[in-house]
C-alpha positions as CSV (number, residue, x, y, z in Angstrom):
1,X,21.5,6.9,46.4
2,X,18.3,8.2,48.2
3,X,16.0,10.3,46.7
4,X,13.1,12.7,47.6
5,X,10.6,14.5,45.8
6,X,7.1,14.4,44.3
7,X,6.1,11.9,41.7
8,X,3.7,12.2,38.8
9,X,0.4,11.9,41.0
10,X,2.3,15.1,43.5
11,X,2.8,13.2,46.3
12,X,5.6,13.2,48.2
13,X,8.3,9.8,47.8
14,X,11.5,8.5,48.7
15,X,12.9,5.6,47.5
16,X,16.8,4.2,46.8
17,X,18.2,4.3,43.2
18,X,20.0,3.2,41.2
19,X,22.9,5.4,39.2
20,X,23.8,4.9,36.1
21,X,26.2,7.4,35.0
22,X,27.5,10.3,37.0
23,X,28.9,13.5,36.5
24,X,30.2,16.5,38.6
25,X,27.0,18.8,37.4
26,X,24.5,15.6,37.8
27,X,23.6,12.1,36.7
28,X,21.4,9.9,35.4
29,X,19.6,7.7,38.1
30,X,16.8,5.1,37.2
31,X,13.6,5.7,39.6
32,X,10.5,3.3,40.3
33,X,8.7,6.9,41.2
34,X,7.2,8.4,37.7
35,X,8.3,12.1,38.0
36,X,7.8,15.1,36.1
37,X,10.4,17.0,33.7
38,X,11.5,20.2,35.5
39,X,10.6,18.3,38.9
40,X,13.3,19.4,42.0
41,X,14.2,16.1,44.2
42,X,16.8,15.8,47.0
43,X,19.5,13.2,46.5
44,X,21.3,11.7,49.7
45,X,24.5,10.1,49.2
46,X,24.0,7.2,52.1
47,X,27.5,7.0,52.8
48,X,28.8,10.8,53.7
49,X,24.7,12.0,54.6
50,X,25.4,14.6,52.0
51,X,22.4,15.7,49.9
52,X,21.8,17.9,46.9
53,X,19.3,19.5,45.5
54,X,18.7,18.5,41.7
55,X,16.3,19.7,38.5
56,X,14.9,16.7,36.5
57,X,16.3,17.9,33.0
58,X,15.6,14.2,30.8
59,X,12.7,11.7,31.3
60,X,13.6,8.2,29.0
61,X,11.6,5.6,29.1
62,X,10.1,3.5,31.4
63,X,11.3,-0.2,31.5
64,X,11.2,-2.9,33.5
65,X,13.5,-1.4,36.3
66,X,12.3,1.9,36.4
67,X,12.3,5.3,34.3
68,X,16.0,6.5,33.5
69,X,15.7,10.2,34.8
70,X,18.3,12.9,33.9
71,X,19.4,15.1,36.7
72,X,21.6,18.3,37.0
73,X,22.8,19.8,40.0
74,X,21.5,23.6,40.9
75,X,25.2,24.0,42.0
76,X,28.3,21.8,40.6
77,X,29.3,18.9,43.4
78,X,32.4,17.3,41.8
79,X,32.8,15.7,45.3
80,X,28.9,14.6,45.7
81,X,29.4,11.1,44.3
82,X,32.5,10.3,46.5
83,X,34.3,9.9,43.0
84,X,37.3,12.1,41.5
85,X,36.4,13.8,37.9
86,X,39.4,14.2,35.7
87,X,38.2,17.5,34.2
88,X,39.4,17.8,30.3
89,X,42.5,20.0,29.7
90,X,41.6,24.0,28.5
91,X,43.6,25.0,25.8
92,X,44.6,28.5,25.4
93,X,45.6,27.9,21.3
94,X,43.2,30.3,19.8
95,X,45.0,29.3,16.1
96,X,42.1,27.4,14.7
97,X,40.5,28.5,12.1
């Protein structure tokens, strides 16, 4: 994935990361780019060109790869990743107590 936004120091960066774990509301995404919680950055997927715009919501620590940075989408993308979500069953038993 590509991303784009502004790092800790405000300027501007781009750089390909790595995913870790995806969702269809977001993902978590290691950077090389410090960033800021609450930060918006633009992720490209390189293989359809599609991007989305994201809200850094969770900052782990930084290791030897990177800092593992938790994203959510402004708007759900279920399709984004170019994966299928199986989305959990809703039940309509209202019996439990």
């Amino acid at each position: 994935m590509q991303v784009q936004a502004r790092g800790h120091n405000r300027k501007k960066f781009r750089e390909t990361c790595e995913t870790v774990v995806v969702n269809g509301h977001g993902g978590l995404l290691i950077l090389k780019h410090e960033i800021d919680n609450g930060e918006m950055l633009v992720l490209t997927n390189p293989e359809t060109l599609e991007e989305q715009e994201c809200r850094v919501v969770f900052l782990g620590e930084l290791g030897e790869r990177g800092q593992r940075v938790g994203v959510e989408f402004l708007t759900p993308a279920p399709r984004f990743w170019g994966l299928e979500f199986n989305e959990p069953p809703v039940s309509g038993d209202s019996t439990a107590q």
